[in-house]
PAZAPA-4460 file (N, C-alpha, C; in steps of 0.05 Angstrom, whole numbers, plus 32768, in hexadecimal, padded with zeros to 4 digits):
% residues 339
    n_x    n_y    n_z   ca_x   ca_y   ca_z    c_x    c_y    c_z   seq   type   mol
   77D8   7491   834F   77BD   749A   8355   77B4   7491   8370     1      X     A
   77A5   749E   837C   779C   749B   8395   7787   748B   8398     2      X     A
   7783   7472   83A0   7767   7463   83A3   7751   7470   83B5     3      X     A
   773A   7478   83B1   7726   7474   83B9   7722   7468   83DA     4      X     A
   7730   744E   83DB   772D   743E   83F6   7743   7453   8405     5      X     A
   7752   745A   83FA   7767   7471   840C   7756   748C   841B     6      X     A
   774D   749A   8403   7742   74B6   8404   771F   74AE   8423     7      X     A
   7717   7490   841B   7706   7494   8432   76E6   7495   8421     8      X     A
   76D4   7484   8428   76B5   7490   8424   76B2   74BA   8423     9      X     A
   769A   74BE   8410   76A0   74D1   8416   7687   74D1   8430    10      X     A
   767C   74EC   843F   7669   74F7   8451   7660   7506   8448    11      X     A
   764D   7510   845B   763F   7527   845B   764B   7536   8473    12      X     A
   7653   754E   8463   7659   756F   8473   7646   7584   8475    13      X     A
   7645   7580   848C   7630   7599   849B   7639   75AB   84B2    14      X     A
   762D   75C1   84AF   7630   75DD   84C7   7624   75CD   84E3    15      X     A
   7632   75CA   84F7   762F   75C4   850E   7628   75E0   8522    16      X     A
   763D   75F2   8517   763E   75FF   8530   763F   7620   851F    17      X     A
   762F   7633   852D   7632   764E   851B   7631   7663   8534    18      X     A
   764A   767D   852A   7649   769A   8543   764F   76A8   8535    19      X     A
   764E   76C8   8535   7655   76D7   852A   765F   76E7   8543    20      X     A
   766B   7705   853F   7673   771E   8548   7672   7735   8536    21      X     A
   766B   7745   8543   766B   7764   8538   7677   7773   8551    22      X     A
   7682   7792   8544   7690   77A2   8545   767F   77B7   8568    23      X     A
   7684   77BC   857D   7678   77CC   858A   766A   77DF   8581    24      X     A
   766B   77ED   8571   7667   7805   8567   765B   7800   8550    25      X     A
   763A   7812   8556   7621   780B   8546   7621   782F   8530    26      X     A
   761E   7827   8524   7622   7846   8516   760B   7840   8508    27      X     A
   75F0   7850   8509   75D4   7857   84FE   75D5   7867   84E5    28      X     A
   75C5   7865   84D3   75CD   7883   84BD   75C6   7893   84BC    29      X     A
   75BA   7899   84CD   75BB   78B6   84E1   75E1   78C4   84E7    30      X     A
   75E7   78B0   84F8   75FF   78B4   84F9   7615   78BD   84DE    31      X     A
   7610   78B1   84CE   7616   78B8   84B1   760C   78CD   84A3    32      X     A
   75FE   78D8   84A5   75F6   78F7   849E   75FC   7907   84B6    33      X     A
   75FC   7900   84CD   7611   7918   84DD   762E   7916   84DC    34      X     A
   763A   7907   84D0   7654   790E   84C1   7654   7922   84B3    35      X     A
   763C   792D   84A6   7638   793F   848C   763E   7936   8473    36      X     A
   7635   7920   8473   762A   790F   8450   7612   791B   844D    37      X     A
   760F   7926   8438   75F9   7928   842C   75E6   7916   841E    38      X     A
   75D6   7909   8435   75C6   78F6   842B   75B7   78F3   8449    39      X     A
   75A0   78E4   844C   758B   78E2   8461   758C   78C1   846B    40      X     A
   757C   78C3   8478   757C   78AD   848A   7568   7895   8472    41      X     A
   7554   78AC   8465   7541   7898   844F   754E   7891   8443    42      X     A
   755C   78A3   8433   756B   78A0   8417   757E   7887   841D    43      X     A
   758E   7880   8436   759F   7864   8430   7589   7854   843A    44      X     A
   7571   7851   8449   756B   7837   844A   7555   7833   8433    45      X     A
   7549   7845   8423   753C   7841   840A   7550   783B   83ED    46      X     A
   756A   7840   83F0   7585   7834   83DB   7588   781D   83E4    47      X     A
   758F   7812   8403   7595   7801   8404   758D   77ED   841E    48      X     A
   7575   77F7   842C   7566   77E0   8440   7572   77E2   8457    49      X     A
   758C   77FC   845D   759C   77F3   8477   7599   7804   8482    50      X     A
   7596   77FE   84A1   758A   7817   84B4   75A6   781C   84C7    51      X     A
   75B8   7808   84D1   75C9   780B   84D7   75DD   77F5   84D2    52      X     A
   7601   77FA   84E5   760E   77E7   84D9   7621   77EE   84ED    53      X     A
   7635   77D4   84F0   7647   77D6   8508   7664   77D9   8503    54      X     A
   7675   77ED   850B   768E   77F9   8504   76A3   77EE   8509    55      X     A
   76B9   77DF   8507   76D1   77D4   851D   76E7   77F1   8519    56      X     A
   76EB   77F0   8536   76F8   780F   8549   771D   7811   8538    57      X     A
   7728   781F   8537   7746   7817   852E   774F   7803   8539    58      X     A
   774C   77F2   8554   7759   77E4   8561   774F   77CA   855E    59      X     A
   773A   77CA   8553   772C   77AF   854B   7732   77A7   8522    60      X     A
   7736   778D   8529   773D   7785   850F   772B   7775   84FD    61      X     A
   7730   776A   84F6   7721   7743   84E5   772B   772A   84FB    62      X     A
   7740   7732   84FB   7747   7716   850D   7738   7716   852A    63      X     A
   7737   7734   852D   772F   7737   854B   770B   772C   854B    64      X     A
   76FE   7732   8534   76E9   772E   852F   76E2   7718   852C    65      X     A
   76FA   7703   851B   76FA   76F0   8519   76F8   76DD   8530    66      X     A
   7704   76E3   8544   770D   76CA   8553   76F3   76CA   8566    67      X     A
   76E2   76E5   8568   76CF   76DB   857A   76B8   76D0   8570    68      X     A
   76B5   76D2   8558   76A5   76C2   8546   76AF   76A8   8548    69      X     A
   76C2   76A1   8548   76C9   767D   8547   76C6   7671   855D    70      X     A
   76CA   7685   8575   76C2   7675   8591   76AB   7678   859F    71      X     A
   7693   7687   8589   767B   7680   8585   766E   7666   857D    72      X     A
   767C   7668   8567   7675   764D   8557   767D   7634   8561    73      X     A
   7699   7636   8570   769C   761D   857F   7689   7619   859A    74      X     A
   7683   7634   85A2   7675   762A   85B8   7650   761F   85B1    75      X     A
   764A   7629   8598   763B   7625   8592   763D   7606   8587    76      X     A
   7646   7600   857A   764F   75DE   8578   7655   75C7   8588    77      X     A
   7660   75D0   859F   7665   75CA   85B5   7681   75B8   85B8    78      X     A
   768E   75C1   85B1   76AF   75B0   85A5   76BC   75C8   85AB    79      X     A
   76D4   75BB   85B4   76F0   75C8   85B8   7704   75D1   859C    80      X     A
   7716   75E6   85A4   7726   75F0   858A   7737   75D9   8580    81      X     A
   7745   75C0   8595   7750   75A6   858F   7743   759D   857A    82      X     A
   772E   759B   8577   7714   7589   856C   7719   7590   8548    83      X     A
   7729   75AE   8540   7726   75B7   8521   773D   75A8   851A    84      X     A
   773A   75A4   84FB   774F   759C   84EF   7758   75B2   84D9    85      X     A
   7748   75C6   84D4   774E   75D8   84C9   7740   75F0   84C3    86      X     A
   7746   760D   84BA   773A   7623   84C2   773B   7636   84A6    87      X     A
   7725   763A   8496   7724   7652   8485   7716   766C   848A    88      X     A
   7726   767B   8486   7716   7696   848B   7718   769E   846E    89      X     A
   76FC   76A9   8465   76F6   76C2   8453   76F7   76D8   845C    90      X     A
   770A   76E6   8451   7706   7707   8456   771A   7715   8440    91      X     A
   7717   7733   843E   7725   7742   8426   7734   7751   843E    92      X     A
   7732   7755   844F   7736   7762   8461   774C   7754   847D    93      X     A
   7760   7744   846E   7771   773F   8486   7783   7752   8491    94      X     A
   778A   7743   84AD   779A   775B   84C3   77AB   7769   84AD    95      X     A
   77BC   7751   84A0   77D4   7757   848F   77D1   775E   8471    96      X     A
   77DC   776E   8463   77C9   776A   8442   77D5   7751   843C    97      X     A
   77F5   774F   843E   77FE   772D   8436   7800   7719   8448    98      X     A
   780F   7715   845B   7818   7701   8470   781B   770B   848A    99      X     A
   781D   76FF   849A   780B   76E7   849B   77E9   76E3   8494   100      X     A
   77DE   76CF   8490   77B9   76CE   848C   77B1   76D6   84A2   101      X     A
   7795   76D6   8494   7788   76D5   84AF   7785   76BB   84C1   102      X     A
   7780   76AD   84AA   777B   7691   84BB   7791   7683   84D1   103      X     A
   77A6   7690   84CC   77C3   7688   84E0   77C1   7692   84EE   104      X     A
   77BC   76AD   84F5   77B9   76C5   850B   77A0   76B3   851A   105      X     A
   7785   76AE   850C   7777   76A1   851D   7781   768C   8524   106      X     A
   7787   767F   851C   7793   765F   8529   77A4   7662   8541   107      X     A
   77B2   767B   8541   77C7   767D   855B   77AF   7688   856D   108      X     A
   7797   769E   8566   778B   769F   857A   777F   7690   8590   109      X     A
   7778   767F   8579   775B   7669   8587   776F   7652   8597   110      X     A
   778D   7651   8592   779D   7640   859F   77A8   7626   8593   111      X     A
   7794   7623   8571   7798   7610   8569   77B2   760A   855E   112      X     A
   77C0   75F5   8557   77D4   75F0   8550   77D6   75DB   8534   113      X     A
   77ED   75DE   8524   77F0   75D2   851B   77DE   75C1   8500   114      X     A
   77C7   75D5   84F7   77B6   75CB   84E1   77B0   75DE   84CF   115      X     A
   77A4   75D7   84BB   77A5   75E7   84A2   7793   75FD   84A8   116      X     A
   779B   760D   84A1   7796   762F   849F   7795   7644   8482   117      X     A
   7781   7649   847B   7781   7659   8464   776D   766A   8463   118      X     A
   777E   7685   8453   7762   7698   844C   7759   7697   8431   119      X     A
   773E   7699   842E   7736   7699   8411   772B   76B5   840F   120      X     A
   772E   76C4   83EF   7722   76D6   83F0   7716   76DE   83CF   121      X     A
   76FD   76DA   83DB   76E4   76E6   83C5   76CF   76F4   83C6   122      X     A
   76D8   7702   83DB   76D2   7722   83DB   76B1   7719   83ED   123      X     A
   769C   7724   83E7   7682   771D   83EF   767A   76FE   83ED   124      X     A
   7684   76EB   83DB   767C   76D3   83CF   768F   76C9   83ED   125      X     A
   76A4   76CF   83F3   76B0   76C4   8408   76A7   76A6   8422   126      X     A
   7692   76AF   8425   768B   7696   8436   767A   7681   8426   127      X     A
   7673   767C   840C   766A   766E   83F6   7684   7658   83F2   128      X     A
   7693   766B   83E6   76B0   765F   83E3   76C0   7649   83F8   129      X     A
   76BB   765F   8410   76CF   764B   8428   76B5   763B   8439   130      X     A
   769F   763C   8437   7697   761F   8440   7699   760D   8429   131      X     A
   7692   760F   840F   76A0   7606   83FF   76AE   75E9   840B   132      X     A
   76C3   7601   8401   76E2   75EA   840D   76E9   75E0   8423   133      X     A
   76D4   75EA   8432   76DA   75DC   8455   76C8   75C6   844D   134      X     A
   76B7   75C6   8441   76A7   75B3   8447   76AA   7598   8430   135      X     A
   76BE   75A3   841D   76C9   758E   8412   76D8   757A   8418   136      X     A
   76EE   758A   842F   7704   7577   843E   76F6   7563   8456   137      X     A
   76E1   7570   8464   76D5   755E   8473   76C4   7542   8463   138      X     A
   76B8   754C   844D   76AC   7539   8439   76BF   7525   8433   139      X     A
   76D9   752A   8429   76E9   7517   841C   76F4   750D   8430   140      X     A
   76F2   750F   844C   76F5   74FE   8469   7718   750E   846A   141      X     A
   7725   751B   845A   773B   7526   8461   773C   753E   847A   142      X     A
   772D   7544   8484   7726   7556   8498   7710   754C   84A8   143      X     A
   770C   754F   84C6   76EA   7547   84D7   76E0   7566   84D9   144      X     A
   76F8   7578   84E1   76E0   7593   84F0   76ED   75A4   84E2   145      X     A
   76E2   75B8   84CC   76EB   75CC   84CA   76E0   75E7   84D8   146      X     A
   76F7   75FF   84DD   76E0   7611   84E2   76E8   762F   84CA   147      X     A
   76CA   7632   84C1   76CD   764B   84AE   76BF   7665   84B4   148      X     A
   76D9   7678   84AC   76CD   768D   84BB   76CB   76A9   84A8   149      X     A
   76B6   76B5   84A8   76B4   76D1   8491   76BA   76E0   84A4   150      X     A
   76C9   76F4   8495   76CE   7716   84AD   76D4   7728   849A   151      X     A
   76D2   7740   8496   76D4   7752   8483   76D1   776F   849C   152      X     A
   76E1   777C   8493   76E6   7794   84A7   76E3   77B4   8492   153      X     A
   76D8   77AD   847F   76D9   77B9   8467   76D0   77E6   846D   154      X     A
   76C7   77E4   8482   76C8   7804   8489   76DA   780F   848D   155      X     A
   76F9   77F9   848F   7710   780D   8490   7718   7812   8473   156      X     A
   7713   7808   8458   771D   7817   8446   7700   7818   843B   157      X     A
   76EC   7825   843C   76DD   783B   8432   76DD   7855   8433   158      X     A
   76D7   786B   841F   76D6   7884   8425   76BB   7896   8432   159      X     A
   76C1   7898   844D   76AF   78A3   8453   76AA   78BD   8458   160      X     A
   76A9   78CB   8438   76A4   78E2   8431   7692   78D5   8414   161      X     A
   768C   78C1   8412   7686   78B7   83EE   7661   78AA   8403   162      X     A
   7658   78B5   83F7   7640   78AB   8407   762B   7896   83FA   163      X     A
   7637   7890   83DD   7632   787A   83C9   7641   785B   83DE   164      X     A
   764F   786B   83E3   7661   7848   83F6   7662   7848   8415   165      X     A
   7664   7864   8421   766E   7857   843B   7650   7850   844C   166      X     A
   7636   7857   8444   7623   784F   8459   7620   7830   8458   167      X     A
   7623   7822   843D   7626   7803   843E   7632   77F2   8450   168      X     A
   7644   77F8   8453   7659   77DE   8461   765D   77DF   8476   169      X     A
   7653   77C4   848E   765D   77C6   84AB   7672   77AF   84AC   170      X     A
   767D   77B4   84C0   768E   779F   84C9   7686   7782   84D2   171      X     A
   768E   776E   84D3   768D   7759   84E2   768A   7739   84DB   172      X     A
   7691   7726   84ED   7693   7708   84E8   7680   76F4   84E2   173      X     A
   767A   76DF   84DE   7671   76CA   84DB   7680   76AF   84DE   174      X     A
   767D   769F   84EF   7691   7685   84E9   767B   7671   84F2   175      X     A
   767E   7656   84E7   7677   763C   84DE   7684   761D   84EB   176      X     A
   7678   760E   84F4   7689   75FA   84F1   7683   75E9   84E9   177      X     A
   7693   75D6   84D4   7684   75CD   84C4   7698   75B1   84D1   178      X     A
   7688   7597   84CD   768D   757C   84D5   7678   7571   84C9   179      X     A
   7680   754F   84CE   766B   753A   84BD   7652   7540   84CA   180      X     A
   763C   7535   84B8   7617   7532   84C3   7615   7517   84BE   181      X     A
   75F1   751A   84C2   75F3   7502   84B7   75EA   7506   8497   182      X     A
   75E8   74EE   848E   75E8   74E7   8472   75CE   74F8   8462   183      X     A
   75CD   7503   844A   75BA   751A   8447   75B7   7531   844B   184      X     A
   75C7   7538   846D   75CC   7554   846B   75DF   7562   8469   185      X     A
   75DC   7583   8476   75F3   758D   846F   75F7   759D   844B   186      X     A
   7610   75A2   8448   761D   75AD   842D   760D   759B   8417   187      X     A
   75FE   75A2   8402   75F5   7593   83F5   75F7   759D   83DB   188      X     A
   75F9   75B4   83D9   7605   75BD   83BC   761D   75D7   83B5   189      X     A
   7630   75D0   83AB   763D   75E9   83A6   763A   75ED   8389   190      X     A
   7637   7608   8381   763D   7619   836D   764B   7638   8370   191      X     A
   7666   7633   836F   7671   764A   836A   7675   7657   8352   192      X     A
   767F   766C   8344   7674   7680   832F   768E   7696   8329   193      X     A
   7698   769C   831C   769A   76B2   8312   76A0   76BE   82FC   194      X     A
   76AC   76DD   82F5   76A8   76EE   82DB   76B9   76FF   82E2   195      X     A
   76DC   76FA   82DE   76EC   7716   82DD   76EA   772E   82D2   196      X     A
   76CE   7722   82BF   76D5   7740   82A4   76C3   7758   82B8   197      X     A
   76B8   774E   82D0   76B0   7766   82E4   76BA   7778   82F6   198      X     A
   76DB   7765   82F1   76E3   7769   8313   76E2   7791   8312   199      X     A
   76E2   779F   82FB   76E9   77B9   830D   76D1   77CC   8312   200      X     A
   76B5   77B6   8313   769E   77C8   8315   769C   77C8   8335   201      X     A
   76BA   77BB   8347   76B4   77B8   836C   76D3   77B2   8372   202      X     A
   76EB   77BE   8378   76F8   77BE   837B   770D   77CE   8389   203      X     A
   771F   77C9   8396   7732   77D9   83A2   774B   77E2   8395   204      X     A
   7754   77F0   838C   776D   7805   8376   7788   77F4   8379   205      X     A
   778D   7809   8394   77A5   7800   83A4   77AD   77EF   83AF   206      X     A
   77C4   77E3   83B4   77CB   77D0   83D1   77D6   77BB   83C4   207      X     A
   77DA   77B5   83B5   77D9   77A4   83A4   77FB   779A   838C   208      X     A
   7803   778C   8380   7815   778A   8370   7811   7798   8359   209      X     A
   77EF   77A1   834A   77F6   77AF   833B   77F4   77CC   833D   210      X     A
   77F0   77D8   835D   77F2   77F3   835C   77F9   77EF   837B   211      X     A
   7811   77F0   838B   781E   77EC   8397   7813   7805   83A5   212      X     A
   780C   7806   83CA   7805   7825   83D6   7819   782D   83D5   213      X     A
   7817   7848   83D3   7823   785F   83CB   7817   787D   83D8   214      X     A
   782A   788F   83E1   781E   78AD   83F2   780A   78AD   83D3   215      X     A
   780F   78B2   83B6   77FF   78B8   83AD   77E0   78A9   83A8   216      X     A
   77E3   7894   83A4   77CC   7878   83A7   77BC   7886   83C2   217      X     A
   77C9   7884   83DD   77BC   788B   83F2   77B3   78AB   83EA   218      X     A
   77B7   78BE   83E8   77AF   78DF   83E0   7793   78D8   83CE   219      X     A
   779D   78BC   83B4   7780   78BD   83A7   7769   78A9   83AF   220      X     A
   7770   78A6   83C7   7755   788F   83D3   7755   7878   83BC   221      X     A
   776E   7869   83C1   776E   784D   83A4   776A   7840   83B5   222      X     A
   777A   783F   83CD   7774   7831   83E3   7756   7823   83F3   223      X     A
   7745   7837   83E8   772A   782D   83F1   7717   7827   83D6   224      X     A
   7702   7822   83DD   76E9   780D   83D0   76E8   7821   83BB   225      X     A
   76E4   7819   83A5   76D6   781D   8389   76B5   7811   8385   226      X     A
   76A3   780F   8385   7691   7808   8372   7682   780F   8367   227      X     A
   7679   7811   8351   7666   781A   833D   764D   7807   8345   228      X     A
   7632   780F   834F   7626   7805   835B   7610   77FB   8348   229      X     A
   7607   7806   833A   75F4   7802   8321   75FE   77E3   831A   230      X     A
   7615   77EC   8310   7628   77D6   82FB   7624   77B9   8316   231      X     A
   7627   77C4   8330   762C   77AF   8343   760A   7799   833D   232      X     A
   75FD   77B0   8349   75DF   77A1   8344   75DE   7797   8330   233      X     A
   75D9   779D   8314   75D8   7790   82F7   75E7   777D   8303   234      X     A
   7600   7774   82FE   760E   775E   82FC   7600   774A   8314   235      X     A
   75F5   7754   8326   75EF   773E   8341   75DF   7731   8335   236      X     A
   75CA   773E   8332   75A6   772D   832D   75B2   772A   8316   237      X     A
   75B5   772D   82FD   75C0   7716   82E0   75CF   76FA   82E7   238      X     A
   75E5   76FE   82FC   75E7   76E6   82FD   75D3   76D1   8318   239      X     A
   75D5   76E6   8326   75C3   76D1   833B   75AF   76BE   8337   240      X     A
   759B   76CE   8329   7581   76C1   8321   757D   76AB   8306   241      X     A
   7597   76B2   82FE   7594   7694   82E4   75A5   767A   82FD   242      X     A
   75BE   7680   830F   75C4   7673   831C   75BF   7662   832E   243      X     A
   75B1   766E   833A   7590   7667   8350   757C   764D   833A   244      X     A
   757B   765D   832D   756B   7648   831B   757C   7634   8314   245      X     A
   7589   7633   8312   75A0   7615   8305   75A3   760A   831E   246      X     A
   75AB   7611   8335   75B2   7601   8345   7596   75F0   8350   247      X     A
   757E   75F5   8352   7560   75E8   8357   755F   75DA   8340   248      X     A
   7569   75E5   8327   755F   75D1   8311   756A   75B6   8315   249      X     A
   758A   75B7   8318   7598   75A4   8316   7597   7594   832F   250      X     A
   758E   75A6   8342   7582   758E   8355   7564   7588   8360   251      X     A
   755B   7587   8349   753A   7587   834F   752D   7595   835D   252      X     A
   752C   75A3   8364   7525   75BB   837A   7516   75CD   8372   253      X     A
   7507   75D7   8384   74F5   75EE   8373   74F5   7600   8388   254      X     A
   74F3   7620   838C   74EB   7637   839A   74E9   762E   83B6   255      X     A
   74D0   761B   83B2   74C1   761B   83C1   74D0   7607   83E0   256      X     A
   74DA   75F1   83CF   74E7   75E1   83DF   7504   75EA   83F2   257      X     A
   7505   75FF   83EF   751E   7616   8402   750E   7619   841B   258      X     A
   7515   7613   8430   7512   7628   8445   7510   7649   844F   259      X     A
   752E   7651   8447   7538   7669   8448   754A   766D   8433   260      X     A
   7544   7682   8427   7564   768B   8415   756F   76A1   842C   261      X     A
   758D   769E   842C   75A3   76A9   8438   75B1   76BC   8422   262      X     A
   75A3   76D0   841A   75B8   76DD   8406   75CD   76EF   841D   263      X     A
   75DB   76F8   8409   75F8   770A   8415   75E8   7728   8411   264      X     A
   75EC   772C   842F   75DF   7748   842F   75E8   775D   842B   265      X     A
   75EA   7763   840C   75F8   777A   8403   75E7   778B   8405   266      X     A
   75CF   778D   83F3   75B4   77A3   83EC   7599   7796   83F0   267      X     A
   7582   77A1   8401   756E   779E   83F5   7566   7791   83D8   268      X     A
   756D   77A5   83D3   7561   77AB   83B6   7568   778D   83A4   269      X     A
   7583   7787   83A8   7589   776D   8398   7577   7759   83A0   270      X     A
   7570   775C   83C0   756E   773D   83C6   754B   7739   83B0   271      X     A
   753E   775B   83B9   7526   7755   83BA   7517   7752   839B   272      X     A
   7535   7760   8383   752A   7758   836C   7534   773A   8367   273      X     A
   753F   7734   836D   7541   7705   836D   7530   7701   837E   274      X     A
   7524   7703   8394   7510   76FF   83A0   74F7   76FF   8386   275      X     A
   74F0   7715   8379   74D8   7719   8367   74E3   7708   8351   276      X     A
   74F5   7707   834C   74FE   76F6   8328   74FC   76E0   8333   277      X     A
   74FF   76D0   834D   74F4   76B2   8350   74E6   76AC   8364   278      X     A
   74D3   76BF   8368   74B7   76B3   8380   74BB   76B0   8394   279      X     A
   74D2   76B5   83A1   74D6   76B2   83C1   74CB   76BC   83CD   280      X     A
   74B7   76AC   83E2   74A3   76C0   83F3   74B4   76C3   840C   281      X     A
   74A3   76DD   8411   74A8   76E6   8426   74B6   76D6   843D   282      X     A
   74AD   76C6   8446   74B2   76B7   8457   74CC   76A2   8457   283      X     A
   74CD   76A1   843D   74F0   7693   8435   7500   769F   8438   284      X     A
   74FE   76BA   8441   7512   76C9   8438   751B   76D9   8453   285      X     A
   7536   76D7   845F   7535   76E8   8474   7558   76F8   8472   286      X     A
   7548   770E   847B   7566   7724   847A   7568   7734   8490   287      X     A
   7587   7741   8492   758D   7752   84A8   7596   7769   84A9   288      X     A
   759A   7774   848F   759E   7788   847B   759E   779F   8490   289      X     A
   7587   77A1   849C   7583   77C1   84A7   7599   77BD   84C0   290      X     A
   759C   779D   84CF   75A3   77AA   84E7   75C8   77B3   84E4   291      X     A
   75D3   77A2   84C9   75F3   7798   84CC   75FE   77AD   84B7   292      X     A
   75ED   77B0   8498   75F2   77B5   848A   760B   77A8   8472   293      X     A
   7619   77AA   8463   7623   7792   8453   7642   778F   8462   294      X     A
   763E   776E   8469   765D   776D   8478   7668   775C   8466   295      X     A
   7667   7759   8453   7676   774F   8440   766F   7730   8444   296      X     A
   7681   7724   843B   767F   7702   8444   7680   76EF   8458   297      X     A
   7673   7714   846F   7670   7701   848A   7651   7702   848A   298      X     A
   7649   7712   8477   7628   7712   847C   7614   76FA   847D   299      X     A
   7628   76E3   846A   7612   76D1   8465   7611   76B8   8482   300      X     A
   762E   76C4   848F   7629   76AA   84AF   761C   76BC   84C6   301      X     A
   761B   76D3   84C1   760D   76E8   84D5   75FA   76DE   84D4   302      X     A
   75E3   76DC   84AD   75CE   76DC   84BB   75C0   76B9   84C6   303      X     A
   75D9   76A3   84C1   75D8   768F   84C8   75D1   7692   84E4   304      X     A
   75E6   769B   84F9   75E3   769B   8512   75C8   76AC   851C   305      X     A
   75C9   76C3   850F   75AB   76C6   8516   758A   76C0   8516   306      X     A
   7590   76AD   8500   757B   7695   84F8   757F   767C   84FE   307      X     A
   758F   7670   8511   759A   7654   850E   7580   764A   8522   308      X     A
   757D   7653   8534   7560   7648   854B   754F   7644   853A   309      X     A
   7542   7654   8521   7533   764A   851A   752E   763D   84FF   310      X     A
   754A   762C   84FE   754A   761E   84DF   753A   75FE   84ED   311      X     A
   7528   75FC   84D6   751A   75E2   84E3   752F   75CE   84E1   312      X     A
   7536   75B4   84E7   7547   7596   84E7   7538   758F   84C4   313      X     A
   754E   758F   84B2   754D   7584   8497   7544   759E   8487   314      X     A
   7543   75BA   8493   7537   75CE   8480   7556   75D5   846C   315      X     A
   7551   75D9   844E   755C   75E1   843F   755F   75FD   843C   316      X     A
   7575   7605   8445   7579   761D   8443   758F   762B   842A   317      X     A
   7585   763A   8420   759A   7641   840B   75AA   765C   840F   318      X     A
   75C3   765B   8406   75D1   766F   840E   75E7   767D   83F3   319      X     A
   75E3   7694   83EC   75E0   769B   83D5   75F8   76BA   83E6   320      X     A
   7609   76B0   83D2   761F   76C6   83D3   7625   76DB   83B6   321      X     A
   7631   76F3   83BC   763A   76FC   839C   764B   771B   83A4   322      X     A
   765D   771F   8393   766C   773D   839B   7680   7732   8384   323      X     A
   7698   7755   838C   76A7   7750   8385   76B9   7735   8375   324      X     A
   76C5   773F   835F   76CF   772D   8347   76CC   7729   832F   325      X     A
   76B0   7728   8320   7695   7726   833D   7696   7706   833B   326      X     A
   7690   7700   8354   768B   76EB   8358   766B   76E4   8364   327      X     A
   7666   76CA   835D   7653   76C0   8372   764B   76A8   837B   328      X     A
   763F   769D   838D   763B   7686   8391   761E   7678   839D   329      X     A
   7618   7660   83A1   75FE   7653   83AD   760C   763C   83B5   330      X     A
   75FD   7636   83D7   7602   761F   83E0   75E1   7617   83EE   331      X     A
   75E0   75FD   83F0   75C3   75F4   83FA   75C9   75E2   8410   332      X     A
   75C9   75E2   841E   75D6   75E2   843D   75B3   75CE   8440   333      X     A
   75AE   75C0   8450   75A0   75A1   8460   75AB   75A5   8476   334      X     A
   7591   75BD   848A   7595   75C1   84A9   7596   75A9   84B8   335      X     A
   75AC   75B2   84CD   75A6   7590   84E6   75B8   7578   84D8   336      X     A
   75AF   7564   84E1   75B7   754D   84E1   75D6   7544   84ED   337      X     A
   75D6   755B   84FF   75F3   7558   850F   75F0   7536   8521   338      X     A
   7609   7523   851C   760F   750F   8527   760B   7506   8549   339      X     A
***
């Protein structure tokens, strides 16, 4: 057995440093009904709150997305790529479907050498999960800097002739760096979540060991997104809102004492019925829905970086993931207190 005096005091792990990237190419839904979808510019942002969303071109990937998001984040941190000891990326969407990761492909980008590298994948819950675990290894003093990064490229396997799916999803990154704080802040609660008996109300057919692509698979669009959207919503807000509530219960917390909730910007509509089932005013609550539209499990460090100027020093911010699996998750993050 491993002693305690070995493994190290534990710390506090906190976000130091946060960048994102998106795709050049802004596609409006306007642009999406001059494809000739039959549907309006109202009709997707009254389904789903999004006015536009950003595309990555054939030549742009995840990794490519990825890596300028991380040398955001480092520069936003103000530390060198030397400085990580290790690198997770969330995404469904790597260069490769099997090998190499993403997280290796980034590691050769950014120059780094020689440290642990992994992708995790849980679909939308994705950056729940991998700060997660980045911020466990820094906690248990087995790691100082991790950096975690969401990217989802998810408009290359949607059908965009299905107008239930393709006005949703834009492309693009989020990355994190996560290192010690001081004492109090930072990562302060994980709860991760899930429920296989959902996985086929959001899922992909093909590509896979149990339905290998195939000319026929590709002819029947297995290859791209499935979801039954109804079934998606139901399952979100059922589990969110008893979840949300357990995690304040169990740590004394109430509504009120949040700063901001960070949900994963899938829909309007989800955030704003948990919004009403637990009192979140207005003002706790900030989203980006119209400008990005749902980038999967890079949404929730997007809208980090775009709110990070104005998180007060000690504000509790909560960050509330869920998709595919289905999965979901809550973390309560203690802004500041960088060393």
């Amino acid at each position: 057995m491993i002693s305690n005096s070995l493994l190290g005091p534990l710390v506090s792990a906190g976000i130091i440093g946060v960048g994102k990237a998106l795709p050049d190419n802004a596609v409006s839904n306007q642009d999406i009904v001059d494809m000739g979808l039959d549907t309006s510019d109202s009709w997707i942002t009254e389904r789903t709150g999004i006015k536009n969303r950003y595309i990555a071109d054939e030549n742009t990937s995840s990794v490519d997305l990825a890596t300028i998001a991380a040398k955001r984040a480092l520069e936003d941190a103000g530390i060198e790529v030397d400085s990580l000891d290790g690198i997770i990326v969330s995404t469904t969407t790597p260069d490769y479907s099997m090998f190499p990761s993403a997280a290796c492909l980034l590691q050769s980008r950014l120059g780094a050498r020689n440290i642990f590298a992994l992708d995790v994948s849980a679909a939308c819950t994705g950056f729940n999960y991998a700060l997660s675990t980045g911020s466990q290894f820094v906690r248990t003093g087995q790691m100082k800097t991790v950096l975690v990064v969401a990217v989802d490229c998810l408009s290359k396997f949607v059908d965009w002739t299905d107008r239930s799916v393709c006005p949703l999803f834009g492309d693009g990154a989020g990355a994190v760096i996560v290192s010690e704080v001081k004492e109090g802040y930072g990562v302060l609660t994980i709860d991760l979540s899930s429920d296989g008996r959902y996985g086929d109300i959001l899922k992909v057919q093909a590509g896979g060991s149990r339905q290998p692509m195939t000319q026929d698979s590709f002819d029947n669009k297995d290859h791209l997104i499935q979801m039954a959207g109804r079934a998606v919503f139901k399952t979100a807000v059922s589990k969110l809102v008893p979840s949300i509530r357990s995690v304040l219960e169990k740590y004394e917390l109430s509504v009120e004492d949040i700063g901001t909730f960070v949900f994963h910007q899938a829909n309007i509509r989800i955030i704003e019925f948990v919004k009403e089932k637990l009192g979140i005013a207005d003002e706790q609550l900030y989203t980006n829905i119209h400008k990005y539209g749902n980038t999967s499990s890079a949404s929730i460090p997007i809208v980090l970086d775009d709110k990070k100027s104005s998180f007060k020093d000690g504000e509790l911010v909560m960050l509330i993931g869920f998709g595919a699996g289905f999965a979901w998750g809550v973390n309560i993050v203690k802004w500041g207190g960088r060393l």
